[in-house]
TIROVEX-331705 format. One record per residue (C-alpha): residue in three letters; x, y, z. Coordinates in pm, whole numbers, plus 50000, padded with zeros to 5 digits. Layout:
BEGIN
alaXYZ/...
END
This chain:
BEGIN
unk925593428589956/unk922763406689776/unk920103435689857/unk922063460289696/unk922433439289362/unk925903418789409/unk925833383789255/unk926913357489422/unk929763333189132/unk929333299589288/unk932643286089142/unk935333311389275/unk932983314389618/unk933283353389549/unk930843381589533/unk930673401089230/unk929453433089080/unk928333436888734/unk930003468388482/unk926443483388512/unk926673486688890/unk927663516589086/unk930543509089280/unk930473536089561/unk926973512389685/unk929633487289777/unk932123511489880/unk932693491490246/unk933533457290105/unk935773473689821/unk939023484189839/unk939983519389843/unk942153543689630/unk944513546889952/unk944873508689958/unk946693511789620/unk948403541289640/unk951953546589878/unk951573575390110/unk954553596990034/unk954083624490251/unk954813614990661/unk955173635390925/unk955483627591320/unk954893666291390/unk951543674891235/unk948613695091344/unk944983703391186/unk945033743891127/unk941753754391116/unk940603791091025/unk937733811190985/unk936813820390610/unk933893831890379/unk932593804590182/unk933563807389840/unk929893803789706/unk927543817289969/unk929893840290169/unk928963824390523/unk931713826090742/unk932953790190784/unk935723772490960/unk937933757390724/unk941243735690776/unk944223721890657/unk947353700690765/unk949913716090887/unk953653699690964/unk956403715891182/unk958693685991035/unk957893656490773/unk959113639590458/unk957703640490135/unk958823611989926/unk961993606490140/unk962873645690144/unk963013659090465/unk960663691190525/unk959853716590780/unk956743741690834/unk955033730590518/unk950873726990469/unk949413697390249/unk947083706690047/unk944533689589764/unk944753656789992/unk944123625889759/unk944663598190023/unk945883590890368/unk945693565690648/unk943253550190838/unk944943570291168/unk944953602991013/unk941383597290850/unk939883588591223/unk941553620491358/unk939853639791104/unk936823627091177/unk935843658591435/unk935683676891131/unk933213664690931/unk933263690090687/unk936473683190584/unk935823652090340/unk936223634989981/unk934343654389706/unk932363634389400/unk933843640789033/unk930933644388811/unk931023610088718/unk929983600289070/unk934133586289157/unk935953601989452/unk938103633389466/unk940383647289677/unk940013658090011/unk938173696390008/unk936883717390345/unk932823717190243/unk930203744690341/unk928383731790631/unk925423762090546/unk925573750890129/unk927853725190103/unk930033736489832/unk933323727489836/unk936583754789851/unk938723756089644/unk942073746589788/unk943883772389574/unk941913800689713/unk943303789690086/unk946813778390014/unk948553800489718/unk948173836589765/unk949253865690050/unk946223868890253/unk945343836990177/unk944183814690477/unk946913792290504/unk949473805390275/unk952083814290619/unk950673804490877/unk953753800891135/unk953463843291052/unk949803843791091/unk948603871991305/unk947883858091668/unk944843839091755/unk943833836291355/unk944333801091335/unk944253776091555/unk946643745691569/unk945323712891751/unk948323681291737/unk947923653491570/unk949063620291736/unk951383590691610/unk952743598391250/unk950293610090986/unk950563597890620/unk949063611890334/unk949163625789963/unk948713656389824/unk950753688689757/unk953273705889983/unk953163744690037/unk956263761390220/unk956653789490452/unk957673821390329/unk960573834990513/
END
């Protein structure tokens, strides 16, 4: 932490960063948004749909991918067949699951603080728009238990998932 500019205060035997310092340098040893924030979304029946799209900027065809859960609660409500979208936190389980999709990650604000969760260009690395995937017919994920066959792919997730963001229903 010294090499990348924390101070050492002698009296409360604590390391410190200054107001001038950028915090995401020290990212590992500071606590995250999730940390302070419940999870009020749950669900024991989740899966990762993932989809082929065009990239919203440079029209490659990308795989893109959202959460999808046969059952869950969201802030104590039970739910079925809903999508999350615009993720702003979740656990440390769900987070190393998600891991084998490394373009689906945090994007910077413009000040340089972390966003939400977005799917990310692999070819220019611009992040979609979640509306574009979630809110429309025809959009990616906007039905998917009515999606035509083979279109999207759902792979489980294990244990129960726990997150944040916004619930999208299944038209019927």
């Amino acid at each position: 932490m010294q090499s990348l500019g924390a101070q050492w205060d002698t009296a409360s035997k604590r390391w410190y960063i200054g107001p001038a310092d950028a915090p995401e340098k020290f990212s590992r040893w500071l606590p995250g948004a999730e940390d302070d924030e419940e999870l009020t979304i749950a669900s024991g029946e989740a899966y990762v749909a993932a989809t082929q799209v065009a990239c919203q900027q440079c029209g490659a065809s990308i795989e893109v991918l959202c959460i999808h859960c046969h059952t869950g609660i969201s802030e104590d409500e039970p739910l079925t067949r809903f999508t999350v979208s615009d993720v702003s936190a979740m656990d440390d389980a769900l987070a190393n699951q998600l891991q084998r999709w490394p373009t689906f990650r945090r994007t910077l604000n413009p000040g340089g603080e972390p966003g939400n969760f977005a799917n990310h260009c692999p070819n220019c690395g611009t992040p979609q728009d979640e509306l574009y995937l979630h809110a429309e017919p025809g959009d990616a994920f906007f039905d998917i238990p009515h999606a035509p066959p083979g279109s999207i792919k759902l792979t489980p997730l294990t244990g129960t998932i726990r997150l944040n963001g916004n619930e999208h229903f299944t038209v019927d």
